[in-house]
N, C-alpha and C positions, 0 to 999 in steps of 0.2 A: 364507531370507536369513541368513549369516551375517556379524554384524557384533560382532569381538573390541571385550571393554568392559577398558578396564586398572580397578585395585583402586579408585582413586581416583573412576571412570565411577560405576562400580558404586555404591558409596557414598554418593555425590552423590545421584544418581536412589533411592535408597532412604531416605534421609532425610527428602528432600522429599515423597513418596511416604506417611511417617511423618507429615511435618506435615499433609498432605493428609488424610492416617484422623486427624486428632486432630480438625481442621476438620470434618470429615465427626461424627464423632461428639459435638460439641458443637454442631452443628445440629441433632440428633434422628436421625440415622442416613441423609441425605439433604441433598444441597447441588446447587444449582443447575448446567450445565453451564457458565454464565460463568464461575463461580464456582472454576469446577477449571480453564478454561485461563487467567483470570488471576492463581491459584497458579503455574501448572504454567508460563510464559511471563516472569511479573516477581513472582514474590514475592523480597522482598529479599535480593540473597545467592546465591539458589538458581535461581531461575527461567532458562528457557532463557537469555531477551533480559540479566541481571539478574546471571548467576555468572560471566563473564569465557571460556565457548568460542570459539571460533572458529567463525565461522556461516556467513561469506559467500565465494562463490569457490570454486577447483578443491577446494581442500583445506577446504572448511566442508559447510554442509547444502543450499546453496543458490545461483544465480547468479541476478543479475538483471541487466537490458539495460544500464545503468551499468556494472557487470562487463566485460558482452562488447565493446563499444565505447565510446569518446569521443567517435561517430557520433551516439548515442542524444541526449549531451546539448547536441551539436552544434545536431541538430536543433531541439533545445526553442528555442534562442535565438533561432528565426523568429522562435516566437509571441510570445518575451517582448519583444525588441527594440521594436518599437510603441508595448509598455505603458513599457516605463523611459524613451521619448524623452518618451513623452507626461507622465510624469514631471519628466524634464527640463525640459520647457519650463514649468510651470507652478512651476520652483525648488523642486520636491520633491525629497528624497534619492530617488535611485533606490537599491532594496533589495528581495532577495527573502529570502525565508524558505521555510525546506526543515524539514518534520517528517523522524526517524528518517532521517538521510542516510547508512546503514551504512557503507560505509567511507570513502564523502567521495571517490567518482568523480564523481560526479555532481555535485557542487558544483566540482572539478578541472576536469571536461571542461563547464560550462557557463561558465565565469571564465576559459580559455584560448579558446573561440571568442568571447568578449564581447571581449576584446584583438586577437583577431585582424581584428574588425568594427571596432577600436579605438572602441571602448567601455568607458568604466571606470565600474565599478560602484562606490556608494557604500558599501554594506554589504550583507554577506550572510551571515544571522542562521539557527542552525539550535537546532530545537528534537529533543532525544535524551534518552531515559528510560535508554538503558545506558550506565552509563561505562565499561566497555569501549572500547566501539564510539567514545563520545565524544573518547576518549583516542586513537582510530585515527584519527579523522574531524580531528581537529588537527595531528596528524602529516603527516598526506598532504594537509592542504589548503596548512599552512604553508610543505611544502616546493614548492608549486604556484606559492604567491604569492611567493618569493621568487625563483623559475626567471624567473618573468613581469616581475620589478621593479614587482608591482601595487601601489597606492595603495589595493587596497577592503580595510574593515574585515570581518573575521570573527570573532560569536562566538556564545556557547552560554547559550541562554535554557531558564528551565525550564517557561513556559509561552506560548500567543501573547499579544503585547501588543493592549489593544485599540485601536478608529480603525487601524486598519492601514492604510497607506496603500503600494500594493506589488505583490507577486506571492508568492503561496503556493506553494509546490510539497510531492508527498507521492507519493513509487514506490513501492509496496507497501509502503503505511501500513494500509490499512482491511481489508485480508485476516486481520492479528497483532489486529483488534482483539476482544478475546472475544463469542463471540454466545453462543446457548441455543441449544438441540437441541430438537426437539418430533417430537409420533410421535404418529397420528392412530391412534385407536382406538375401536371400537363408536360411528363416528358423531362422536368428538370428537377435537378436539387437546389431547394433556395435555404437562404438563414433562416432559422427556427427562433424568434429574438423573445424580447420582455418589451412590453407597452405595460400601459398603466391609466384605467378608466372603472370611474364610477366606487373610487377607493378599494381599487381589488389589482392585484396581479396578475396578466393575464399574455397567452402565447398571439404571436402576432407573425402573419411570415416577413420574410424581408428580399432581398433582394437575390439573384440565382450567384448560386458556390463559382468560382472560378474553375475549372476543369482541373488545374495544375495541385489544387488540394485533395482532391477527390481519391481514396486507393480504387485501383484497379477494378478492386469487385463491384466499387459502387458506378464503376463506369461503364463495365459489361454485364452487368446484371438484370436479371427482369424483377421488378418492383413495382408494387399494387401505389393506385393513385392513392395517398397520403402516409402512405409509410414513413416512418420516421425513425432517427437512428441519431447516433454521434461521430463527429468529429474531436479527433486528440491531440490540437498541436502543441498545446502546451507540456502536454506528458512528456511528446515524441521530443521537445525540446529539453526537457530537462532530462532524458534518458542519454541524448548526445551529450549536455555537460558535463554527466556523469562518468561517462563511456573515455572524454577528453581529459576528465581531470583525473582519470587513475591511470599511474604510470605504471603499477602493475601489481599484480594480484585478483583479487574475486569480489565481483559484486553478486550479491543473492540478496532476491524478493521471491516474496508470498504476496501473493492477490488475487480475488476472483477475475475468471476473464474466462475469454477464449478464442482461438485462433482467428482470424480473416475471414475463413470458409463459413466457421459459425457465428461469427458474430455477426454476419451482414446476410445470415439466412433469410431468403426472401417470408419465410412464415416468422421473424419476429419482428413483426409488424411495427411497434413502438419504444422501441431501442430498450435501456437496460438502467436509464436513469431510476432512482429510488432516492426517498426523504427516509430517516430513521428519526424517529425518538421515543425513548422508552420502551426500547424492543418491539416496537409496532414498526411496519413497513408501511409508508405511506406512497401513494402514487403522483400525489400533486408534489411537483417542488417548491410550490410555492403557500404551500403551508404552514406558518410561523415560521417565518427568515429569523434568524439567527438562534433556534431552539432548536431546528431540525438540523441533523447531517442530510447533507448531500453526496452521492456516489455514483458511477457510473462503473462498469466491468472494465473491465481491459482490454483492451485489443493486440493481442502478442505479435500479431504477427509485423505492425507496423515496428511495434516497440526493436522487435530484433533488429529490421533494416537497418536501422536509427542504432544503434548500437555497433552491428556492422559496418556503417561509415563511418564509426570515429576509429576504425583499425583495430577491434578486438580478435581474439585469436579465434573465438567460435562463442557461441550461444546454444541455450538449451534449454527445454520447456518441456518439465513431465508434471502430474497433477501432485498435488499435496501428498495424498495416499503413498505413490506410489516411491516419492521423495522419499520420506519419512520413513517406509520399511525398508528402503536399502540403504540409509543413514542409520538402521539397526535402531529405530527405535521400540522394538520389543525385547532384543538382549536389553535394553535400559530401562525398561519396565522391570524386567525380571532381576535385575541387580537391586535397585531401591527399595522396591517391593515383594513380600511375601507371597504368592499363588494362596498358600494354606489355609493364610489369615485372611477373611472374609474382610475384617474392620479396617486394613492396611490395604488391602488391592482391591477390593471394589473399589472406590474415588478411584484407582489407576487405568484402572480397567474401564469404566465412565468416558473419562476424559479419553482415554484410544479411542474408543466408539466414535467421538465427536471428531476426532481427528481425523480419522480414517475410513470412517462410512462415507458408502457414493450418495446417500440419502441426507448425511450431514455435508463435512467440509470437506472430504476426500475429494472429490472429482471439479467441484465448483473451485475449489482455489486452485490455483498451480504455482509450481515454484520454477521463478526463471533464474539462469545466471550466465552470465557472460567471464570470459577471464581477457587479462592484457600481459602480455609479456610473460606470463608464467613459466615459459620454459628459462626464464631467467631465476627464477626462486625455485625451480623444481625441475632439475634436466631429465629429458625423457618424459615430460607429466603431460599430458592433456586436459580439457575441462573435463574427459566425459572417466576418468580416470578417478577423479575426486566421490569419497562415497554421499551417496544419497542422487549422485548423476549420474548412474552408471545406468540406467535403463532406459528404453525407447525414448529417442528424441523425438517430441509428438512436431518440432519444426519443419 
C-alpha cells in the first residue's frame, strides 16, 4: 500500500507517537490498549477525532450511510415520528439528540424529511468531542435550516443532559469507542498492552484479565493458544449513562458488530480491531497514530445487558438491511425519485445497493435501540411496535 505522507502528515503522526513513548514509559514500560487508542483517536490537539483532518466522505478515511444518502436518514424518521407526536401530545418539547454527528447529514437529512411529513421539531441537540467536525456539523446544518425556513433550535452540548426526555441517536459511535485487546495464553486471558522499543510500537502481553471482566463465552469457550479478541468497558459504560440519563423515549444506533455467539467465534482468531485511512483498511493499529482511525465491532450482546440494568423497557437488534426496509425506505425512494428517469434514480438506486446488500452494509451493520418509559409518551406502544423494529429480534 502506498500512501504519500506530506512533511506536515509525517510530523504530526510522529509527535504524537513521541507522546505516546513518554506515556508508555512513565507507566513502567507498558500501558493499556485503551489507553493508546484513546491517545491515538482524541488526545488534545493531536489525536485522529481531535487535530482538525478530514475524516469523512470520498476525500476522508471513511463513509458512512448519512454520507451516501438522505435515504438513510429519511428512513430513521419512521421510527422517530411516533415518539415526538407522542411527545407532542403530552406538551413535551419534541427533540432528539445525536452523539458525534460527523458532518451534520444526518441531522440535514432527518430535519428535511421531518418538514416534508410537516413536522417541526423543537430542538435538535448534538453532542461532538471534535471541533473540527463541530465546526462542520453547524455549517451544514445552519445552511439546511435556513433552505427549509425551519423554526427548530440547534445546538452543541458537551455532555448528555440528564431526565432526558426525547430521542437519542448515535451512527458509528461505539465502534471509536476505546476497548482492550486480550490474548488467551497457556489456559488464560492476559492484557494485550502497548510497550515501546527500538522507536517502534509494539504489542506486549501483560498481566492475566481478572475472571469478573471476562463475558461468559470467554469463560466457557474453547480457544486456540494466542487467539486474541476485545474487551468493551468503556462502550458497556457509556451505554449504562446513556440508558440512566434518558428519562424516556428511544435511543437508536447503527454500527457494525455482532452478537456474543459471533463475535467470540473460536475461528476469529484476531479480534476485529481495524486502522482506516484513506479508505484503505489497515491491520497494524499502530500505524501513523493520529492519521489513522481506530475501530473495533461491537459486541451487542454485552451492549444490551448494560442497557437492561439501567431499567429500559426492552432492546432490540436487527441488521441494517432488514431496519431499513421495514422503516419503508423503498416507498421513500420511490416518492423522491423517478423509477422512469435513469439520470434521477440511478444515484438512488446506488446508494440502496450500498445500504442494503449483505455484501455491502446490510448484514455487517445492525441497528440497535432500546426504549425507557414509552408507555408513558405512547399508551399501549412497545419498542418492537415502532417501524423499522418490527422484525426478528436477532437478541
Amino acid at each position: 500500500m502506498d500512501i504519500t505522507l506530506t512533511s506536515l502528515e509525517t510530523e504530526h503522526s510522529e509527535l504524537l507517537k513521541a507522546k505516546i513513548a513518554s506515556q508508555i514509559a512513565s507507566q513502567g514500560g507498558w500501558i493499556p490498549f485503551s489507553r493508546y487508542m484513546e491517545m491515538a483517536l482524541y488526545e488534545p490537539g493531536m489525536g485522529y477525532y481531535s487535530a482538525g483532518a478530514h475524516k469523512l466522505g470520498s476525500g476522508g478515511d471513511f463513509t458512512t450511510a448519512p454520507e451516501l444518502s438522505p435515504l438513510f436518514g429519511a428512513a430513521i424518521c419512521s421510527t422517530l415520528i411516533p415518539i415526538l407526536e407522542g411527545l407532542q401530545a403530552q406538551g413535551l418539547p419534541t427533540q432528539i439528540l445525536e452523539f458525534g454527528a460527523g458532518t451534520g447529514k444526518l441531522a440535514s437529512s432527518i430535519l428535511t424529511r421531518l418538514q416534508d411529513l410537516d413536522f417541526t421539531l423543537d430542538c435538535y441537540g448534538i453532542v461532538e468531542i471534535s471541533p473540527d467536525l463541530a465546526q462542520r456539523q453547524q455549517e451544514h446544518i445552519s445552511k439546511t435550516i435556513a433552505h427549509l425556513h425551519s423554526q427548530t433550535q440547534c445546538h452543541w452540548l458537551s455532555e448528555l443532559p440528564k431526565d432526558f426526555k426525547g430521542i437519542i441517536l448515535a451512527n458509528e459511535v461505539l465502534d471509536a469507542i476505546p476497548c482492550d485487546v486480550i490474548i488467551y495464553h497457556n489456559g488464560f486471558w492476559h492484557w494485550h498492552g502497548v510497550s515501546f522499543e527500538n522507536n517502534k510500537l509494539i504489542w506486549k502481553t501483560g498481566d492475566p484479565v481478572t475472571q469478573e471482566l471476562l463475558p461468559k463465552s470467554l469463560i466457557h469457550g474453547s480457544f486456540s493458544d494466542g487467539y486474541i479478541t476485545e474487551l468493551h468497558t468503556p462502550a458497556n459504560a457509556w451505554i449504562r449513562q446513556v440508558a440512566s440519563h434518558l428519562h424516556s423515549g428511544l435511543f437508536l444506533t447503527f454500527d457494525y458488530g455482532f452478537p456474543e455467539n459471533e463475535y467470540y467465534h473460536p475461528q476469529r482468531l484476531e479480534g476485529t480491531l481495524m486502522a482506516h485511512h484513506r479508505h484503505h483498511a489497515i491491520q497494524d493499529p499502530f500505524h501513523l497514530p493520529g492519521l489513522c482511525d481506530l475501530t473495533s465491532h461491537v459486541e451487542w450482546s454485552q451492549i444490551a445487558r448494560n442497557a437492561l440494568a439501567e431499567n429500559v423497557d426492552d432492546v432490540y437488534l436487527t441488521n441494517q438491511a432488514a431496519y431499513l426496509l421495514d422503516a419503508g425506505i423503498g416507498d421513500i425512494a420511490l416518492e423522491i425519485g423517478d423509477p422512469s428517469n435513469p439520470e434521477i434514480f440511478l444515484p438512488i438506486s446506488n446508494a440502496l445497493q450500498k445500504l442494503l446488500s449483505e455484501a455491502e452494509m446490510g448484514e455487517l451493520f445492525k441497528a440497535f435501540a432500546f426504549s425507557k418509559n414509552l408507555d408513558q409518551l405512547l399508551p399501549g406502544y412497545v419498542l418492537e411496535d415502532l417501524p423499522g423494529l418490527r422484525g426478528r429480534n436477532r437478541l
